[in-house]
N, C-alpha and C positions, 0 to 999 in steps of 0.2 A: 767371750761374747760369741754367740751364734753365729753364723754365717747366712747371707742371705740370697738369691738370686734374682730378686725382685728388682732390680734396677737397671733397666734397661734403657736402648737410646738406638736410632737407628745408625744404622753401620756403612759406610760404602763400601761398593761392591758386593759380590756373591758373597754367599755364606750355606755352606752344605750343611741339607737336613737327612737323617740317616732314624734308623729304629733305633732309638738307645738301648734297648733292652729292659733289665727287671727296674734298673734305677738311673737319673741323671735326665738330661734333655735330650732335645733329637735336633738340635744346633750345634756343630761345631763351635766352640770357644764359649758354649753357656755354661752356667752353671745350676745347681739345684742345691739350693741349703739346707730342704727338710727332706729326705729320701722316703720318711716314711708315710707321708701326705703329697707328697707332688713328685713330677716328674715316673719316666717310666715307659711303655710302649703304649697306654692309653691317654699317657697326657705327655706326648713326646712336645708337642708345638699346642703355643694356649694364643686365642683367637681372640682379638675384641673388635668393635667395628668401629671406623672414625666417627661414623656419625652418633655413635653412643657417647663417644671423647668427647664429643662436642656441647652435646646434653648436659652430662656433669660438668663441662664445664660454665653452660650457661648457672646452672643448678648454684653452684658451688663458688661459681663469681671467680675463678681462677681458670688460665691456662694449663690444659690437660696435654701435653703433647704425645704424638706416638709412644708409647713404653711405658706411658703414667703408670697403666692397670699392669705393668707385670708382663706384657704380653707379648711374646714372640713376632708376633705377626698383627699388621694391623690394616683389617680390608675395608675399601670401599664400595658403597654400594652393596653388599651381600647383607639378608637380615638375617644374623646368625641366630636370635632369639626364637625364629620359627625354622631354623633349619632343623629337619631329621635327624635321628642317633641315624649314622651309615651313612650320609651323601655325601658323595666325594668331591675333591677340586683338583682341580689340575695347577697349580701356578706356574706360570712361566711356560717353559718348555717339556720338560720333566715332570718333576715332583707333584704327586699325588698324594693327597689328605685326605683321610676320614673323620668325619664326625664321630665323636665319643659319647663324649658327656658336658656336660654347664661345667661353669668354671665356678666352686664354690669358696666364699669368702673367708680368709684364716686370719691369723692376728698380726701377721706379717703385712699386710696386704694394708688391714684397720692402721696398725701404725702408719705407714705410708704416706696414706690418704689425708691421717691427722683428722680427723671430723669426727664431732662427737653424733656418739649412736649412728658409723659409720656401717656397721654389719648391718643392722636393722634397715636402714636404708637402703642400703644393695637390696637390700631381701626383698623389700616391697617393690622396688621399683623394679625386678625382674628382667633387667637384660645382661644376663653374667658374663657374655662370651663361649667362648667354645673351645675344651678342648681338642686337639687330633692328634689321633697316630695315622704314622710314616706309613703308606702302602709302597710307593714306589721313592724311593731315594733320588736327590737331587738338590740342584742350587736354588735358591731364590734370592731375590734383588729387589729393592725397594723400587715399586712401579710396576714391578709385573703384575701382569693381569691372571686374576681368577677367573676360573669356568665352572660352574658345575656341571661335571661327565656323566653323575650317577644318582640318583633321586630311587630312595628305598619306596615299595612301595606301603604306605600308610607308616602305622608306628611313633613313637611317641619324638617329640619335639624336644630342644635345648629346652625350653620355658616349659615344658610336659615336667622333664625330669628333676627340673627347677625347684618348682612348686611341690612335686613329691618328697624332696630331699626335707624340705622345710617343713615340711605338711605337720599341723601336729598331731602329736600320737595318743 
């Protein structure tokens, strides 16, 4: 049986984020069970927002709590679905994030979730999350606060690259 990294859950205390390199996360102690789809230096830390958790969970009639979606990191307040490829975050003290790219739905993710015509759903509803790579290494802690340092100028949006990804051909 496969291996997965999808199940996550918040942690106390710090937890150091680093580049992973070609493959794996950019979390000390995670894991990555598909190397060949996730994980890596563009999708070292994967982003979703609470108030999107909150959505599905209205949606979906169930308790979505931080780590539902898989996700490393879970911020409040930031819209990540209009955030730029490139604008960066500061969390905490340290650690600086770059936006990459949308976080796209795989079969890991559908099983999960359990809902039927769970992909197609994501798809339309357009708020996937975000991945980031590592710029500046460091710890983060559940509670620390995001900043955004760096705002690209123009350029295409999480929900730009989204929509492209699906676009059909």
């Amino acid at each position: 049986m496969p291996t997965t990294g999808f199940h996550k859950r918040p942690v106390p205390g710090p937890v150091h984020v680093r580049v992973p390199g070609p493959a794996g996360s950019g979390l000390d102690g995670d894991h990555v069970g598909d190397h060949r789809n996730h994980g890596g230096e563009e999708q070292a830390v994967l982003a979703h927002a609470a108030e999107d958790l909150a959505r599905w969970s209205r949606l979906l009639g169930r308790d979505l709590p931080p780590g539902a979606f898989g996700e490393n990191l879970t911020t409040v307040g930031l819209d990540l679905t209009e955030a730029p490829i490139g604008q960066r975050w500061l969390v905490g003290d340290e650690l600086v994030l770059e936006v990459s790219s949308p976080r796209v739905p795989c079969a890991t993710f559908a099983g999960k979730i359990a809902e039927a015509r769970w992909i197609k759903r994501f798809v339309e509803h357009a708020r996937p999350g975000a991945y980031l790579r590592v710029i500046t290494p460091g710890p983060v802690r559940a509670g620390d606060p995001v900043r955004i340092v760096a705002q690209p100028d123009g350029g295409p949006t999480i929900v730009d690259e989204f929509r492209e990804f699906f676009r059909p051909r």
